[in-house]
Each structure stands twice: as C-alpha cells, then as structure tokens.
N, C-alpha and C positions, 0 to 999 in steps of 0.2 A: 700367436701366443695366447693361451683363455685366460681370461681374466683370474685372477686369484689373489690372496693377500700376500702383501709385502713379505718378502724375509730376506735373511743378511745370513751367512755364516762365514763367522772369522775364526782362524787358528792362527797358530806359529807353526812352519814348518821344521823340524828339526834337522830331517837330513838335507835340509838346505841353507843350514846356517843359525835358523830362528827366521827365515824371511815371513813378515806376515802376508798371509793369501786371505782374499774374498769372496763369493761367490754369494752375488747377489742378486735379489727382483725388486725394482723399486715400481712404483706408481705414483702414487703422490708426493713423495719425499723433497723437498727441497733443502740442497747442501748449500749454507750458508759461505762468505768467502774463508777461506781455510789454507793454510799449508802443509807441508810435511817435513821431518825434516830428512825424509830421503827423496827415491823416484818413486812414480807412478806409472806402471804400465798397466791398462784397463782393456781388456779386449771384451768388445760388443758379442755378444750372442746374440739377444733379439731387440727390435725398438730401436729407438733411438734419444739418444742423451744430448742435451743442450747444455752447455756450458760457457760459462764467460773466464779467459785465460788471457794475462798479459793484453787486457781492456778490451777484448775483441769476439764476438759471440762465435761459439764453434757450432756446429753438430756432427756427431759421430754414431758413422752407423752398422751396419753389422757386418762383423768382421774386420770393424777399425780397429787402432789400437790406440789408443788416448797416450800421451805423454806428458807427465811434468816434472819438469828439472826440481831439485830439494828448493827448498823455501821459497816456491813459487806459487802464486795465491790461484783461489782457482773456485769455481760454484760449481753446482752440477742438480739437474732437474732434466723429465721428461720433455718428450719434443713432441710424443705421441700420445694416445688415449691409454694404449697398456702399459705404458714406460718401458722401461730397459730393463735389460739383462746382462751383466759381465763377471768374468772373471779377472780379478784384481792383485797385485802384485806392488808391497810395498819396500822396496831393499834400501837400505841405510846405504853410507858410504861405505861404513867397517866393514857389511855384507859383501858389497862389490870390489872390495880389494882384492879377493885372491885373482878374479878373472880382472882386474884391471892391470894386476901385473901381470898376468899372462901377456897382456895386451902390451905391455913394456909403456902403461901410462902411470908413473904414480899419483897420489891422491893429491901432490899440490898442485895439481891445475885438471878444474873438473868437468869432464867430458858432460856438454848439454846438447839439448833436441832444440834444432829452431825449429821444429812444425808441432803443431798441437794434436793433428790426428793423422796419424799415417796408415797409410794404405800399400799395404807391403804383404799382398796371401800367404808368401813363405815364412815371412816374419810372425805373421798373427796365427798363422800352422802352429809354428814352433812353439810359442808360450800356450796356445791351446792346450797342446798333449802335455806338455809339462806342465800344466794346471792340473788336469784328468789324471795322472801319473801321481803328484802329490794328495789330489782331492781320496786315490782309491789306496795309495797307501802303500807306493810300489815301493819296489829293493832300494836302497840308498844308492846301487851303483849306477839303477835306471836313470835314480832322478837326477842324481848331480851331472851325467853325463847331458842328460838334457838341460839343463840349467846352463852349463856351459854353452853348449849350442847355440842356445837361444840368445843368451847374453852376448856373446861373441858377435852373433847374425847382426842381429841388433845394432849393436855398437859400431860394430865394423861397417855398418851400411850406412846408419844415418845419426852417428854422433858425430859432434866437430869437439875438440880439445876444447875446452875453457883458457882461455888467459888466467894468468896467475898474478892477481892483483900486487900492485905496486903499494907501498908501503906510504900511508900517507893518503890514498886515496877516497878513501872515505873520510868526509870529514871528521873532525878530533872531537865537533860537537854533538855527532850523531853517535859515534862510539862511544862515548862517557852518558851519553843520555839512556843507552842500552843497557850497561854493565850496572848503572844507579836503579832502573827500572826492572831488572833482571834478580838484584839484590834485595826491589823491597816488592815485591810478591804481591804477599800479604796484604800489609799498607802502603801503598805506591803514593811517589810525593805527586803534587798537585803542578799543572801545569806552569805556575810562576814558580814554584821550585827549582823543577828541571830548567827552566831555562835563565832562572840564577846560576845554576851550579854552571851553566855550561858557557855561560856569562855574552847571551843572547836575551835580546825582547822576547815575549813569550810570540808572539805574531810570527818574527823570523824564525825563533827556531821552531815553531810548526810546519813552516814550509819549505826549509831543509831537510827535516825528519822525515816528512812526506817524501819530498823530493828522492833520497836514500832509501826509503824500505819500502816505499810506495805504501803506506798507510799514516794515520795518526796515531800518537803514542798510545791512546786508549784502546786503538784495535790492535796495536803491536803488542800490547801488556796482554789483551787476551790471548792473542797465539800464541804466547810465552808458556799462559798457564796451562792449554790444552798439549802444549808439547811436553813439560813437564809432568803432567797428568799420564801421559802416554809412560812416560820413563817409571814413574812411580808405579803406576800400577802392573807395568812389567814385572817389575822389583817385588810386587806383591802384595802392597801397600790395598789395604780397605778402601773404596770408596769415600768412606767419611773420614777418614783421615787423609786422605790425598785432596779434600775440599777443603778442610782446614787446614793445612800446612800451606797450599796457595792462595789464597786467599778468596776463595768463595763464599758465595753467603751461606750455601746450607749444600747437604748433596742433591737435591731434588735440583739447582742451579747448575751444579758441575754438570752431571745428566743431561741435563735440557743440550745445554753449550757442548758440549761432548757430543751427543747425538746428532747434532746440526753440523759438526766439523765431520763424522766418521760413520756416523749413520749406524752405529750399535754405544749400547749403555756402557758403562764403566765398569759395572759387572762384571758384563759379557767380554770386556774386551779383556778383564784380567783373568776370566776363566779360561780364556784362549791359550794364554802366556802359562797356564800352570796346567795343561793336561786335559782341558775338558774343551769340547766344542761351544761357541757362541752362537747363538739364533737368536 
C-alpha cells in the first residue's frame, strides 16, 4: 500500500436501511476506548490494525473481519508503518431486525460474536462485495439481497444467541446511577452524589459500577454523550448545538472526543446522515 494521507468516508446507506458504512485509510490515528451502540463488522483490506477488545490485544489482518457485539468497548490503531485499510459496517439492532426475524431470533435475546477477529474467506467475500455494491451505488435489489446473504452467512456461522437477562440482575445501584447520569448530561452530579442517591460509599459504588459497565462513571458519562451525539446529529442537529445540549465545553471539545471515538468530525458525520459524502 504507498504511503498517502489519512482519509475516512462515511455515508448512510439508504437501500439498506440507513446502515452506516466506512471506508477508510488510517496511519497514525489512534481510537480512543469507544462503544457503539450497535455491531461492528470491519473487514481489513490492507495493514494491519491492533486493537484492545474485552482486555485482550488483537491484531487483524487482511481479509479479517473485526467483530464487536453493541456496547462493547473497544481501541483501534496501526500495527504497521502504512496502517490499515477497511471497509466498515455499523448496523443498530432496529437495522438487524428484519433479518433477525428471518432468523426466527427476536430482539429479546441478542445474538453476540465470542471471537474478536474472524477469519471466515466466504464470510469476508460476502460483506466485501456488498460494501463495493453499496460504496458504487447499485439497484436496491442487488444490495439488499446481498445484505441478507451476508448477514445470514454471518450469523448462521458464528453467532451464539444471547441470554436474555433475568430481571434483577444487574444491580439496582448501577441502574439508578445510569438513568441519574443519563438525566444530567449537561451537569452530571459529583461522585458523592451518586453514591448518595444510590445509598453506597462512594469507594463501593465505584467498584460496582466498574464492576457492571466495565468503566468508571466519568468514562461512562462520556460514552453517553458521544452516543447521544451520534442520535442528535442524525436528527440533524448543528454541531454546536449538539455540544451544548450535552454538556460539552465548547464544539472544538465535542470534535476532538468525537473524532477519537469515530475517526471523522461531527460535521462530516452529520453530512453523511442528510445526503452528502464525509471525508
């Protein structure tokens, strides 16, 4: 691969839903720990990408296929001198309903990947050309049939069903510390706050919080506001209003923290959502 500068282009795919697609060249880029709140399928072109998923360094190389289940934390940086290259695949759940019921799975128990990179040619075949198919703009009836394909192959090979959490199991202090942190944005309360309201030491319920999201409330309030960010500026919403309504200091902040979860501007990512290409 010759060297050349960085670029990223994001769209919304329409005859697939609104799924967002990526097609990107990174080199020096380093993603920050980030979630989503769908999946991640990333197939390598060229390079190779290091990542740390579920505490464990990966590397994926060309012609893998990266996988990460929705609200699973995850980095992502070169492993090489040119970096990587992939074509990237963001589907919500709502996206993956119609081929989940195909599947006869409904959405209350959600089908995850135990492997973080798989190596499946037919698999990584399949979402190639329907990356290429969506990237050149083919008939809706190309894409979606390839969309199924792929999804189905996919699924049918190497998901396992989710359990369907039991009621109760999470604890009651972690869930109220969510829903309180979730409510104040903006001005979020202060660590002896939350663990007043939730009527814990501040000490313990940090290490219950941790325990449950695998973060501390500070880094969970941030991936609150970059997921909300993502909603908002679907919706259409300005950059500088989408900073102020969550509570960032300025947009040159949202930007920064945005660009280190997704690897393109706020912008870019809402010019995507309404018609225009990102770069």
């Amino acid at each position: 691969m010759k060297e050349q500068e960085e670029r990223a282009r994001l769209w919304s795919a329409p005859r697939l839903g609104g799924v967002e697609l990526l097609h990107a060249h990174y080199r020096r880029r380093r993603f920050v720990p980030h979630a989503h709140d769908g999946y991640v399928f990333a197939l390598i072109e060229c390079g190779v990408e290091r990542f740390n998923h579920r505490g464990v360094e990966h590397f994926a190389t060309v012609g893998s296929l990266v996988l990460i289940n929705p609200d699973e934390l995850h980095t992502g940086a070169t492993a090489v001198e040119e970096g990587w290259q992939y074509r990237g695949f963001y589907p919500t759940l709502a996206q993956l309903a119609p081929v989940f019921a195909e599947l006869g799975r409904p959405l209350d128990a959600t089908p995850a990947f135990a492997t973080s990179v798989l190596h499946d040619p037919q698999v990584s075949a399949a979402f190639g050309h329907l990356h290429r198919l969506a990237d050149h703009g083919a008939e809706a009836l190309e894409q979606q049939t390839a969309w199924r394909e792929a999804l189905l192959l996919l699924f049918g090979r190497h998901a396992r069903l989710g359990a369907i959490p039991e009621p109760g199991r999470e604890p009651l202090a972690v869930q109220r510390a969510r829903e309180l942190l979730g409510q104040r944005l903006q001005q979020p309360p202060s660590l002896e706050e939350l663990a007043q309201a939730v009527g814990l030491s501040p000490f313990h319920f940090l290490r219950v919080f941790r325990r449950a999201t695998g973060l501390p409330p500070h880094a969970w309030l941030k991936q609150q506001r970059l997921t909300r960010a993502q909603g908002l500026l679907r919706a259409g919403w300005a950059p500088l209003e989408v900073a102020l309504q969550l509570g960032f200091a300025d947009q040159s902040h949202l930007t920064r923290q945005f660009k280190q979860a997704y690897g393109v501007a706020p912008g870019a990512y809402r010019r995507a959502w309404h018609g225009e290409i990102a770069r």
